[in-house]
C-alpha positions in Angstrom: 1.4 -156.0 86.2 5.6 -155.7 87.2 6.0 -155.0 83.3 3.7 -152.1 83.3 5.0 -150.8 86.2 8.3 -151.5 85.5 7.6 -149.8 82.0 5.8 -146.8 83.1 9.1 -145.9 85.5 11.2 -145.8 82.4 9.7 -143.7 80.5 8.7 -141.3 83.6 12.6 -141.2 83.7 12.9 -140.4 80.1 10.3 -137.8 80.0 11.9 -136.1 83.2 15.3 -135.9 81.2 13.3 -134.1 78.1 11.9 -132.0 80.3 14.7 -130.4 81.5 16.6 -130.3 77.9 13.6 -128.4 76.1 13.8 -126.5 79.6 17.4 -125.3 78.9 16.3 -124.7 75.3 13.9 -122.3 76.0 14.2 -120.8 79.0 18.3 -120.5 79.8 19.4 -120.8 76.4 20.0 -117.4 75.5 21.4 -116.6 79.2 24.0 -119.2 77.8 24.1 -117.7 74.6 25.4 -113.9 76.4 27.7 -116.0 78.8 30.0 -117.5 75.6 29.7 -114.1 73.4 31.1 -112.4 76.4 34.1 -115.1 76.3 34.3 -114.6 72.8 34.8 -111.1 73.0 37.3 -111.3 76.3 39.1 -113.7 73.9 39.6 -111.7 71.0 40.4 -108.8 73.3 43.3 -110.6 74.7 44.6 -111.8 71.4 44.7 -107.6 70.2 46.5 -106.6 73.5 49.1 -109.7 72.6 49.4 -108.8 69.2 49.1 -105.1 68.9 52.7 -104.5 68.0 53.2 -106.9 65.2 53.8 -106.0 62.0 50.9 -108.2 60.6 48.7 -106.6 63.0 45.7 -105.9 60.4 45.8 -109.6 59.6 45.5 -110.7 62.7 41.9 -108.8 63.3 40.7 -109.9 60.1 41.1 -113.4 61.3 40.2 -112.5 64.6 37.2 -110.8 63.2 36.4 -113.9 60.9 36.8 -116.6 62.9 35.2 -115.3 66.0 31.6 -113.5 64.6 32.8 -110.1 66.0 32.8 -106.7 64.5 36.8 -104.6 65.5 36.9 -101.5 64.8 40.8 -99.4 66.0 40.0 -95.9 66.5 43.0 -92.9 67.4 42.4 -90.0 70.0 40.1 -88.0 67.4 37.5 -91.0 66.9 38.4 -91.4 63.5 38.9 -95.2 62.2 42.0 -95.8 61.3 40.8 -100.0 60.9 37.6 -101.7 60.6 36.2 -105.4 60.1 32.4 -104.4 58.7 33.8 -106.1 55.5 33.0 -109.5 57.4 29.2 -107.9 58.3 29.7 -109.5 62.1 27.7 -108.0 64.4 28.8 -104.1 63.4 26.9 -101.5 64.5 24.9 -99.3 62.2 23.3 -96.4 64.6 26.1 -93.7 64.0 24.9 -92.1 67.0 25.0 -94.4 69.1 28.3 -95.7 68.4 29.8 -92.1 68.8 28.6 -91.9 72.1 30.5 -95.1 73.6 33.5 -94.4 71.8 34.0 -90.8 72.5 33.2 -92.1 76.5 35.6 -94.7 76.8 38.4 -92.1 75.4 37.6 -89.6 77.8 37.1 -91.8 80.4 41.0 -92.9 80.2 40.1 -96.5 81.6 41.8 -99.2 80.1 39.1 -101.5 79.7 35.1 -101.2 79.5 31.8 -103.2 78.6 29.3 -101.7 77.1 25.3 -103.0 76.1 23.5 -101.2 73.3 20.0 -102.0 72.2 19.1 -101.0 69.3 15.8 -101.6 67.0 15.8 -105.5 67.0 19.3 -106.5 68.5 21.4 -105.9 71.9 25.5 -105.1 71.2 27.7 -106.2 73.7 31.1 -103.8 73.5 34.1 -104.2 74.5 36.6 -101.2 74.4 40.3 -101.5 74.9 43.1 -99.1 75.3 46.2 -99.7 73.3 49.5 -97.9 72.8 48.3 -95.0 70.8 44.7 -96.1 69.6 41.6 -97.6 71.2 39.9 -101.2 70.0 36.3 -102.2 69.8 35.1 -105.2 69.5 31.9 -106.1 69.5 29.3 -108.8 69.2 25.3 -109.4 68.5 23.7 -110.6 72.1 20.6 -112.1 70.2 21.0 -115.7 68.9 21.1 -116.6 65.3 17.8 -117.3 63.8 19.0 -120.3 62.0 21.1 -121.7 64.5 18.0 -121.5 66.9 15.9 -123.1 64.5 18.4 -125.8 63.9 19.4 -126.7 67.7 15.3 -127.2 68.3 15.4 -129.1 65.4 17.8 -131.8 66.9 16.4 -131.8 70.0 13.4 -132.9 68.6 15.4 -135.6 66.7 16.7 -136.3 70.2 13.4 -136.3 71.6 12.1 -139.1 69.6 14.7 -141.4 69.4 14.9 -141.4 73.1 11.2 -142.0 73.5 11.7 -145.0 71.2 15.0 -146.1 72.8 13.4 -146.1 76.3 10.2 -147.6 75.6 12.4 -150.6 73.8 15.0 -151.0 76.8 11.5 -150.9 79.4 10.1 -153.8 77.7 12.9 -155.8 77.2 14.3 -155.2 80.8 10.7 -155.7 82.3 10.2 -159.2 80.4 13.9 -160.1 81.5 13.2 -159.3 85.1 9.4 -160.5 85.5 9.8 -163.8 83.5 11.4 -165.7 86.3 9.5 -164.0 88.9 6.1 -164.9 87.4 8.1 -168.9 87.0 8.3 -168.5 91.0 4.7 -167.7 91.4 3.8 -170.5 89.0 5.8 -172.9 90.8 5.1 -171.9 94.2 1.0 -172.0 93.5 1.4 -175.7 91.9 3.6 -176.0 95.4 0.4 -175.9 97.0 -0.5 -179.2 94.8 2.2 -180.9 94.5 5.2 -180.5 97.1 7.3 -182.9 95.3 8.4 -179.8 92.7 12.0 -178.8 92.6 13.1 -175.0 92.4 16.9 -176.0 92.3 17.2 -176.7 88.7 15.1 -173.4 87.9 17.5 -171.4 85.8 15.3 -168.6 86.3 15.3 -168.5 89.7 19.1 -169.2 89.8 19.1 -165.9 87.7 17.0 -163.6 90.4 19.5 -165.4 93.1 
């Protein structure tokens, strides 16, 4: 019938739409995930290189640190931390070796800027070093989403998932009935047409409607 058809079409529609959010979820949700922790970090890089001369400097990076997830650490030409946000626990590195070795590269490498990606045990780091006035900054950031914000994003999509199901099957029958009530009047009228050609269609408010 038109409301089964009618019907099926809507929630085809509605299924194609869930498709493509538990699509995103799983399969280009951590590719999004990279793209705004490297604009986190570019960020908070730009707000050191503003800053870097004012006289609440150390605040600054705490809140930076805070407020943005990231680990900053401000190193001087011997490699030797003269500032560090571990306190905050965001996304530091632990592996001493490993954080030697991009530090004491990007000071003798005399660039002004580089990225760095280290993978470690059950994480990937993405670094950024900067070169200040007389000391170098890193900041840097875990590449591997949140356990518990995974688990709660899934959990509202499928929230999501059933009120839309619900939502479309409701509007699909509703819309059907509206648009195959005066269609089936028409087919009613035009088979007792066939009977009785004295019937009159002109005071059909149904039909007035599909008009």
């Amino acid at each position: 019938s038109l409301n089964n058809v009618i019907l099926k079409y809507f929630l085809l529609f509605s299924l194609i739409i869930l498709f493509i959010l538990w699509l995103f979820q799983f399969i280009f949700f951590k590719t999004f995930y990279k793209e705004q922790k490297i604009n986190d970090i570019d960020f908070v890089a730009n707000k050191i290189l503003k800053n870097q001369n004012k006289n609440n400097f150390e605040e600054i990076l705490n809140n930076l640190a805070f407020d943005n997830s990231v680990c900053i650490e401000i190193a001087n030409n011997n490699y030797d931390l003269i500032y560090s946000s571990k306190y905050f626990g965001k996304g530091c590195i632990s592996n001493t070796e490993k954080t030697t070795s991009y530090k004491f590269d990007f000071i003798t490498s005399g660039s002004n800027n580089k990225t760095y990606e280290i993978n470690t045990k059950d994480n990937i780091t993405l670094i950024k070093a900067l070169k200040l006035n007389n000391t170098y900054a890193f900041i840097n950031t875990s590449l591997e989403p949140v356990s518990s914000i995974t688990k709660l994003i899934r959990k509202q999509l499928l929230i999501i998932t059933l009120l839309i199901i619900i939502i479309s099957y409701t509007l699909a029958y509703f819309i059907s009935n509206h648009i195959s009530k005066p269609i089936k009047n028409i087919n009613e009228k035009a088979k007792l047409l066939a009977k009785d050609t004295e019937i009159d269609f002109t005071n059909n408010s149904n039909i007035l409607e599909i008009e």
